[in-house]
C-alpha positions, 0 to 999 in steps of 0.5 A: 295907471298900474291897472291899465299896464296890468290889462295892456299884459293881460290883453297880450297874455289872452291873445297868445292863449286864447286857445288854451282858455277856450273863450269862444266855448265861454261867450256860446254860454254867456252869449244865452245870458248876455241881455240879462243883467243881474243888477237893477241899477247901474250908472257907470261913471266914465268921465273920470278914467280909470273908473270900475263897476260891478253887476250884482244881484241887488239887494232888493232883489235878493231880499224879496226871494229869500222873503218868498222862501220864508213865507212859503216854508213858514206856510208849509210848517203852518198847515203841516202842525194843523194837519197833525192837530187834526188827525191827532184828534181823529185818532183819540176820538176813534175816526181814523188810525195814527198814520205818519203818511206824507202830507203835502205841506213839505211841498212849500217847504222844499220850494221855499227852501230851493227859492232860497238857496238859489238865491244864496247862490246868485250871491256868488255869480257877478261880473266887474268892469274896469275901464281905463284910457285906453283899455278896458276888462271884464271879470266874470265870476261864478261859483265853483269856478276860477274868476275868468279875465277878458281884456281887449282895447277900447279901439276894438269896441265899436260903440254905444248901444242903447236898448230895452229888454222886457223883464218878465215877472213870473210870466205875470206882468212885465216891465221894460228895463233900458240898457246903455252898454259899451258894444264889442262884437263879443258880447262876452266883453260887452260892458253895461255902463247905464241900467235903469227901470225908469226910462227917463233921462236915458237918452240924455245919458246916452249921448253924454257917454257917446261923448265921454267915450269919443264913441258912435251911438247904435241901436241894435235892430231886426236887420242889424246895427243903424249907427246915430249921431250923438246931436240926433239922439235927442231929436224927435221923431216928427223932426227927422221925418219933417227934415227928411231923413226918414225915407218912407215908402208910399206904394206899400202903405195901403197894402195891410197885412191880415193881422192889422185892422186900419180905422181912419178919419180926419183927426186921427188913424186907429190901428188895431193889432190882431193878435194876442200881445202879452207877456203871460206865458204857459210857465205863468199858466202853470203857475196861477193853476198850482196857487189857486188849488195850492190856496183852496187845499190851505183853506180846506185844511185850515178852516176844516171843521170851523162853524162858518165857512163865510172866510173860505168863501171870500178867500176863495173869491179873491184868489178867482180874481187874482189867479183867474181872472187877471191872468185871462186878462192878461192872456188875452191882451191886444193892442191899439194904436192911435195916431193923432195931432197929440201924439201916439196913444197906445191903448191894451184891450182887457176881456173885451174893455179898453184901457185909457192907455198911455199917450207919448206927445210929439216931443218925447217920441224918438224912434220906431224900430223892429228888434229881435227880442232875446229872451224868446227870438221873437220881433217885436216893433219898438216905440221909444220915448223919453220915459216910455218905450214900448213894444208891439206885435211880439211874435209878428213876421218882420215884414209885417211889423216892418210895414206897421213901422212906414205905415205909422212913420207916414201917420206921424208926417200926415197928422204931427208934421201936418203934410197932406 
């Protein structure tokens, strides 16, 4: 109870302050930040008050940067003493001249050094939360700087907000992490109180700490915040649609925009996305180019002067596919979508073959929303389930994606609800 009068102080302290703090300069920074946490994982619990939680780099994460570094300053020091055996022996033959020319090897080294340090540094950027009964704090810690303390009372925080954010791996692949934060309106003081990689179980957590909290549930959209009831988080889909809570528009529903292609007959309604929908980007472009001659200039240096070239070759190979290939693959992705009596099926095109993709059943799908993504301002359409969500048409105009958003709301009532 000591912390919570603690805060009550704190609180009263800012508001006189908050001037003198400049907290409006410090929520335009973190404002940037706000939909990236740091940790992978984070289960807050809030059923025993006052409770506290920390957002930290993971250890996994923290480990897998500085083992990039090592591999690529142990790389770096491999082809630089081959480089020397090779001139050292060019010179005692009489081919060339003793140089001390810079080799490109040092090249691995800084970045492996520089992967390293920035991840010795994110050791030293966090945030800690405390939430009691009647207030709550966050603590933003940087280094280099004095930790700063934000307090408000938990009146002020307007509700639970569930939402997804698409994680990029180098521009490569990307994942969707699901997030459950105590909202304020500002995000500076925003808690996360549920981050998970695993979809499943979220909006089962969801309406617990809507309970927990005597919060209302929202969801964060392209037009806005949509407020929900705790007992219909769980409610599927088709069940809101069936009991008329989804209003659907029937003038517009044929009016197909240019970027979507329709294909329809009795058991089912096919609707290809006409745009490249992936999370490769010209970062990750960049990338794939400077491994795959960052590979070939290692091959030649290593196997330069060996009898057989046949491991070049196969090496050589193998970083076509992997840093060619894949990458196309992936730069050139598109999206169906595929409406039937089992569910929603949602299939990716790679170089011009399907995949088998993923179905969600009737059951498990629980909403279709438009949402502004944060890491590139792009709209995106939503399609939420328990365990899976994925997103659609990245990059479209919202009025398209609005109308894909009634189009399959009435699909779902033809084909799942089984109104004609």
């Amino acid at each position: 109870m000591a912390e919570e009068d603690f805060i009550a102080q704190e609180y009263e302290r800012q508001q006189e302050e908050i001037d003198c703090l400049n907290i409006s300069n410090l929520a335009e920074h973190i404002e940037k930040k706000r939909l990236r946490p740091l940790t992978s994982f984070l289960n807050f619990d809030v059923s025993n008050r006052p409770s506290q939680a920390k957002d930290y780099i993971s250890k996994g994460r923290f480990l897998f940067g500085v083992s990039i570094g090592l591999f690529l300053i142990g790389l770096g020091f491999l082809t630089n003493i081959h480089i020397g055996d090779i001139i050292q022996n060019e010179v005692q033959t009489g081919i060339a001249e003793k140089t001390s020319s810079f080799s490109a090897s040092w090249l691995f080294i800084g970045l492996g050094s520089f992967i390293i340090l920035t991840r010795v540094l994110m050791l030293f950027y966090g945030r800690e939360f405390f939430i009691g009964n009647k207030f709550a704090t966050v603590v933003l810690k940087r280094p280099f700087e004095t930790s700063k303390r934000l307090a408000d009372s938990l009146d002020s925080y307007v509700g639970i907000r569930y939402r997804t954010r698409i994680v990029r791996l180098f521009g490569l692949a990307s994942y969707t992490q699901h997030i459950i934060d105590l909202q304020h309106p500002n995000e500076t003081k925003t808690i996360p109180l549920y981050i998970s990689g695993n979809g499943i179980g979220a909006c089962k957590r969801w309406e617990e700490l809507c309970r927990q909290l005597d919060k209302p549930a929202i969801f964060n959209t392209a037009d806005g915040i949509i407020s929900i009831k705790p007992e219909n988080i769980q409610k599927p889909l088709a069940k809101q649609i069936r009991e008329g809570r989804i209003e659907i528009d029937e003038k517009t529903l044929y009016q197909v925009p240019s970027h979507f292609k329709i294909t329809e007959d009795s058991k089912s309604c096919k609707i290809n996305v006409l745009i490249r929908d992936s999370a490769f980007s010209l970062f990750s472009a960049t990338l794939c180019i400077f491994l795959f001659f960052a590979i070939a200039f290692c091959e030649f240096i290593i196997f330069s002067g060996q009898p057989t070239i046949l491991p070049c070759i196969l090496l050589t190979i193998m970083a076509l596919f992997l840093f060619v290939l894949i990458p196309v693959s992936l730069f050139f992705r598109q999206r169906r979508i595929i409406v039937s009596q089992n569910g929603i099926r949602i299939k990716s095109k790679w170089l011009f073959f399907p995949s088998v993709g993923i179905i969600i059943s009737p059951e498990e799908l629980q909403l279709i929303e438009v949402v502004d993504n944060s890491y590139d301002f792009k709209y995106s359409l939503v399609i939420g389930a328990e365990g899976q969500t994925t997103h659609i048409g990245r990059g479209l105009k919202k009025e398209e994606l609005r109308w894909l958003k009634n189009f399959l709301h009435e699909q779902i009532r033809r084909f799942i609800c089984g109104y004609k």
